[in-house]
C-alpha positions as CSV (number, residue, x, y, z in Angstrom):
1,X,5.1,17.2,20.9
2,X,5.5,15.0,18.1
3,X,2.7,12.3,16.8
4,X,2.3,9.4,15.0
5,X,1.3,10.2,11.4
6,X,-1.1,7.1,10.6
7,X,-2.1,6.2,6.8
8,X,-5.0,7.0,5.5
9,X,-8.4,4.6,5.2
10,X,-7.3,4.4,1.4
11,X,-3.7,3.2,2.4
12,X,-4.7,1.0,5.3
13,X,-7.1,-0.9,2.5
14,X,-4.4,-0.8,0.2
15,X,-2.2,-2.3,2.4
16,X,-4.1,-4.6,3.6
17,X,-5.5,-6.6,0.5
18,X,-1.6,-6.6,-0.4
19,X,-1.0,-8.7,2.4
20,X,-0.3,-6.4,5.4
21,X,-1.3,-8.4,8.5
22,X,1.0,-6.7,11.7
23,X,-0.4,-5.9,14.1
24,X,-2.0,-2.2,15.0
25,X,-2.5,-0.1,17.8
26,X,-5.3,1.3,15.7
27,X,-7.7,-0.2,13.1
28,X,-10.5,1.3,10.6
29,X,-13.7,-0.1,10.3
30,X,-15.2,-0.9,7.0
31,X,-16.9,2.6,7.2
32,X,-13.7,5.0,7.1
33,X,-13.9,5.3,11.4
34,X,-10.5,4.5,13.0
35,X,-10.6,3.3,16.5
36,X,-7.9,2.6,19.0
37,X,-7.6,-1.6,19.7
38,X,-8.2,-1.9,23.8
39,X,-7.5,-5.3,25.2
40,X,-10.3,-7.3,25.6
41,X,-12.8,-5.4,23.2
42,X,-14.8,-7.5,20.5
43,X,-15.8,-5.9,17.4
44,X,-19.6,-6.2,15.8
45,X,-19.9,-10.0,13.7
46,X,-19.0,-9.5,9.9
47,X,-17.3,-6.1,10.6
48,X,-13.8,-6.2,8.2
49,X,-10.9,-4.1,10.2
50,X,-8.1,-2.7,8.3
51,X,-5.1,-2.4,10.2
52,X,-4.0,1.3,10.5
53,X,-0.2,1.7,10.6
54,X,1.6,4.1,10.7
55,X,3.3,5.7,8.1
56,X,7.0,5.2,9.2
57,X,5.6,1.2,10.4
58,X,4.3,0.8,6.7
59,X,7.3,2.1,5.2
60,X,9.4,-0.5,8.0
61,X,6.7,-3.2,6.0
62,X,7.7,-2.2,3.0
63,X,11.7,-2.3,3.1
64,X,11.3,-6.0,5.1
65,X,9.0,-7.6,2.7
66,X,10.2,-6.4,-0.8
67,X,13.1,-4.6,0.3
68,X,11.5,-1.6,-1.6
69,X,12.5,1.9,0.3
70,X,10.1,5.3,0.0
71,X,12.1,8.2,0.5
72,X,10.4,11.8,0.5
73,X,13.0,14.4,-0.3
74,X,13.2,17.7,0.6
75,X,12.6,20.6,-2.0
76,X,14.3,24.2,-2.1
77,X,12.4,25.5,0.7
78,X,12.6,23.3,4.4
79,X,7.7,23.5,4.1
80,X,8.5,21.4,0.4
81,X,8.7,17.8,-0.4
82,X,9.4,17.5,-4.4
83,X,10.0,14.1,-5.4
84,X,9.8,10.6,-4.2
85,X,11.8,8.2,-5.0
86,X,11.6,4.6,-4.9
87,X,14.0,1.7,-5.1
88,X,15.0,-1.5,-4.2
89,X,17.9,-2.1,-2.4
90,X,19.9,-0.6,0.4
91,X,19.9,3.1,0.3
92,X,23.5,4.0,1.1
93,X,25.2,1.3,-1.7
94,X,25.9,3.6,-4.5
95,X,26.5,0.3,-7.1
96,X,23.9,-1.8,-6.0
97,X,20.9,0.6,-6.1
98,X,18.5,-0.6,-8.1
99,X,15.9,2.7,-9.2
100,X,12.5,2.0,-9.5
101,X,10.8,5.1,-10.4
102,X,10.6,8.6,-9.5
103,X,7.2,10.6,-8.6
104,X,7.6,14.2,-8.7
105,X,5.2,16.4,-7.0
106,X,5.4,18.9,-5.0
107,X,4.1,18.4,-1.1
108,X,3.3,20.8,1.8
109,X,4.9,18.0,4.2
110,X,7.2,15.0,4.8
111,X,3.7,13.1,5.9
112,X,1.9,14.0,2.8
113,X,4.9,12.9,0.6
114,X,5.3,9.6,2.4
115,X,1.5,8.8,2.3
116,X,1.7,9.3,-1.5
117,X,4.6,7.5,-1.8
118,X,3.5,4.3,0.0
119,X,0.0,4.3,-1.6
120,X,2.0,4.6,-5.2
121,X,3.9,2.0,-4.1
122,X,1.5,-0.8,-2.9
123,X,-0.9,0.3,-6.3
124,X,2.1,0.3,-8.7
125,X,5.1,-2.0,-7.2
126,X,3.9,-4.4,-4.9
127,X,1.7,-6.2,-7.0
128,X,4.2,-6.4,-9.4
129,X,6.9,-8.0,-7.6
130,X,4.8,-10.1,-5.9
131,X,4.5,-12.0,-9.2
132,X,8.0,-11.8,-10.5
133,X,8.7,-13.3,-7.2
134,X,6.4,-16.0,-8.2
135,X,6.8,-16.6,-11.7
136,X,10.8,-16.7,-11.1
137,X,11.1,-17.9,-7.9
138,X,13.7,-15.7,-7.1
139,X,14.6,-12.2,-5.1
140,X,17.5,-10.9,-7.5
141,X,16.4,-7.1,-7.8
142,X,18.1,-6.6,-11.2
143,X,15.4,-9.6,-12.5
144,X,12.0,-8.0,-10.6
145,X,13.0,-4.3,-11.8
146,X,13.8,-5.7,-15.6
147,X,10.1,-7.2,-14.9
148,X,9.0,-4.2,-13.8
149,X,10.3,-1.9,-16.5
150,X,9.0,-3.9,-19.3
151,X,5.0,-4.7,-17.7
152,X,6.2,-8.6,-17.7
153,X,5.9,-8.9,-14.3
């Protein structure tokens, strides 16, 4: 049977200070314990929660916010992930693909290559276009990568 792969404390936090606010069938507590959300329980006063995604909902987060896809992709062997690559755009228009970056590094699964990729993502990226989309009040993706590239943004 097939599971849900949930991020990681360090994700969740990640995520979360970035502006991830959906909500979870699962949270953490501000002590690394994740918990499943039951209707009508009430948390301890002053306790932060973290939302706890999962992987394929932060990735969904992601692409609908800042149109930014992580794709894990498959090494030589079917037990490798090599490289992750990152861009902005839709993945299946050849012209209009705007790259991003590129981590390489080899995985023992898809989940461990996608966790990496989203953390990289929301520490490197997110921040990022966040403020080209504020300083240039704008969403071309040719602009925020330029941005990007150069450490303007």
């Amino acid at each position: 049977m097939m599971e849900d792969q949930y991020v990681t404390f360090e994700t969740a936090k990640l995520l979360w200070r970035n502006g991830f606010g959906e909500r979870c069938r699962k949270y953490y507590l501000s002590d690394g314990h994740r918990y499943e959300h039951t209707h009508g329980e009430v948390l301890p006063k002053g306790e932060q929660i973290y939302p706890c995604p999962t992987q394929a909902m932060a990735m969904q987060w992601l692409r609908k916010e800042y149109n930014v896809h992580v794709n894990p992709i498959p090494w030589r062997y079917p037990s490798q992930w090599k490289d992750i690559v990152v861009y902005l755009g839709e993945p299946m228009e050849k012209d209009d693909k705007y790259d991003i970056c590129q981590y390489q590094k080899v995985f023992a699964s898809f989940e461990d290559a996608a966790e990496y990729g989203i953390q990289r993502v929301v520490r490197d990226i997110v921040a990022k276009i966040q403020k080209a989309l504020l300083r240039d009040q704008h969403t071309d993706g040719r602009a925020i990568i330029k941005a990007i590239q150069e450490g303007e943004a």
